[in-house]
DRENDO-1510 file (C-alpha; in Angstrom, 1 decimal, always signed):
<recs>
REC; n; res; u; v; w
REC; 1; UNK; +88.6; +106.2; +54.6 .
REC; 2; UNK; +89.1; +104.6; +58.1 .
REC; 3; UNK; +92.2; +104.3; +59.7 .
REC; 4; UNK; +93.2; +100.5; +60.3 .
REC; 5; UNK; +94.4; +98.9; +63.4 .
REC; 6; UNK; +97.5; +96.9; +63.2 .
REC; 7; UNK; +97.9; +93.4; +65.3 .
REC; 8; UNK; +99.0; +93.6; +68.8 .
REC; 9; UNK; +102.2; +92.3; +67.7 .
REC; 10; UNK; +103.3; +94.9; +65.3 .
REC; 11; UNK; +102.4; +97.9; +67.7 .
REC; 12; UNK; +105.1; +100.0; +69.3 .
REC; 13; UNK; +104.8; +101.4; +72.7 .
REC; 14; UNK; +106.1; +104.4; +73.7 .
REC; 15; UNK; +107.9; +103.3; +77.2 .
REC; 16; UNK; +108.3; +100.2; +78.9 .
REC; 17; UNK; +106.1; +101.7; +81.7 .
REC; 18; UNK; +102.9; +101.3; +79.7 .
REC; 19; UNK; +103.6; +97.5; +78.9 .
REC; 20; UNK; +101.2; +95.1; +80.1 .
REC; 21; UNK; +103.2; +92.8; +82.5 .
REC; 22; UNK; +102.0; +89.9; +84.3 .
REC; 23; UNK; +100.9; +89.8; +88.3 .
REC; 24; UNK; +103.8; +89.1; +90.7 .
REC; 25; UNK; +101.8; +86.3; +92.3 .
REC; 26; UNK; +101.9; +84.3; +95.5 .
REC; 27; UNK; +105.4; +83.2; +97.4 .
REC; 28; UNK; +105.1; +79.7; +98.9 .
REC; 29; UNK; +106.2; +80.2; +102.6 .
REC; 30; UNK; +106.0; +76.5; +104.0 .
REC; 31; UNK; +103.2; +75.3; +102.5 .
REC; 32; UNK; +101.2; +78.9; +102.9 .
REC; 33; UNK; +100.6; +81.1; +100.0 .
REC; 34; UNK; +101.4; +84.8; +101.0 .
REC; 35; UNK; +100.6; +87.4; +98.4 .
REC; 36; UNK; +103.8; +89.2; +97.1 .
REC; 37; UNK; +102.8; +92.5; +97.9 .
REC; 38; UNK; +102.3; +91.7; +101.6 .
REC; 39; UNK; +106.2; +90.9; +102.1 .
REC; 40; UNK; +107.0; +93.8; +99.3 .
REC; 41; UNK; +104.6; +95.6; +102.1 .
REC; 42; UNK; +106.7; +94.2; +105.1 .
REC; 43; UNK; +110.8; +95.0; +103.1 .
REC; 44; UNK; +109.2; +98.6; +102.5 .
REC; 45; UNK; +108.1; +98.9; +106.5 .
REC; 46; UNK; +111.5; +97.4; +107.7 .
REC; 47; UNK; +113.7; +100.0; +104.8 .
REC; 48; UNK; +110.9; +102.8; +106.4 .
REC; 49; UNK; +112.0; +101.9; +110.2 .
REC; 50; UNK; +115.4; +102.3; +109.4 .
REC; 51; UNK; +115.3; +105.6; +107.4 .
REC; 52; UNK; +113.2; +106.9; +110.4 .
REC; 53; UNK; +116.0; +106.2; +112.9 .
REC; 54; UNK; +118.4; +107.6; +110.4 .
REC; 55; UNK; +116.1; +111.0; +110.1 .
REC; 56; UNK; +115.7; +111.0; +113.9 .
REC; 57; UNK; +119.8; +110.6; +115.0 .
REC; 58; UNK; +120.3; +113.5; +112.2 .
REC; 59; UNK; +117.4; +115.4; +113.6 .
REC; 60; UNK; +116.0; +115.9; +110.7 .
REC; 61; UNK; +112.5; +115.7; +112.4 .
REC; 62; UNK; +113.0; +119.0; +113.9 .
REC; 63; UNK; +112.0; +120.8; +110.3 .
REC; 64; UNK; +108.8; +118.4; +109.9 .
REC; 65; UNK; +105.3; +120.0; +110.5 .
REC; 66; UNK; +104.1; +116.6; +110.9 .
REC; 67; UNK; +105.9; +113.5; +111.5 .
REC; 68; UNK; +102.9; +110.6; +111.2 .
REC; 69; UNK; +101.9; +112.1; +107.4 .
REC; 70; UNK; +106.0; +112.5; +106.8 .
REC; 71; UNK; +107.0; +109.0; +107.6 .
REC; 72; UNK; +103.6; +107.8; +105.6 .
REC; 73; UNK; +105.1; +109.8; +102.6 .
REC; 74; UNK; +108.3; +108.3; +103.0 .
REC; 75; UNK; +106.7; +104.7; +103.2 .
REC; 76; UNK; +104.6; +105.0; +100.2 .
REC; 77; UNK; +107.8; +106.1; +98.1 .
REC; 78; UNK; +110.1; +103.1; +99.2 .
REC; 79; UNK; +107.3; +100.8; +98.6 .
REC; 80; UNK; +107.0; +101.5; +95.3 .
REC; 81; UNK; +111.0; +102.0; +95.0 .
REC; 82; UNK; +110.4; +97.9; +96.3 .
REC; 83; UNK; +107.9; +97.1; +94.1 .
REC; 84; UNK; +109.6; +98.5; +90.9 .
REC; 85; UNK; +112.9; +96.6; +91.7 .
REC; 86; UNK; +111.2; +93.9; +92.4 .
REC; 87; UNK; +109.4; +93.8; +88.9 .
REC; 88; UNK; +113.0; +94.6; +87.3 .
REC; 89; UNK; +114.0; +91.1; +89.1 .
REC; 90; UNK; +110.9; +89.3; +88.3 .
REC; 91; UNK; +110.7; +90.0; +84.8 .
</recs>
């Protein structure tokens, strides 16, 4: 006997993470349409500049092996820190 498949609509998922969501987009700067991941890209870099001058008045830089791959690490979490909050407000 073969196991049926029930309608899209009637399926469960197990977290909200897994959910198929819609594209952010464009945002209409005068007339120009930007794509919504460059200025998520450009509120992650400016967040990232200022947690770099942060970690360099606490000297935190000291204990890094390497500060380029460090503040690339650090960039790639706050983006998607700005991407997620961004989706919470989007959808």
């Amino acid at each position: 006997m073969a196991a049926q498949r029930r309608p899209a609509h009637e399926r469960t998922s197990c977290s909200n993470l897994f959910e198929i969501r819609t594209m952010i987009g464009e945002i209409d700067i005068f007339g120009v349409f930007v794509p919504a991941v460059l200025v998520l890209m450009l509120i992650a870099y400016l967040i990232n500049v200022v947690i770099g001058k942060v970690l360099t008045r606490v000297g935190f830089y000291r204990l890094v092996w390497h500060r380029s791959i460090f503040d690339l690490g650090i960039y790639v979490f706050v983006l998607a820190a700005v991407i997620i909050v961004s989706h919470r407000f989007v959808n």
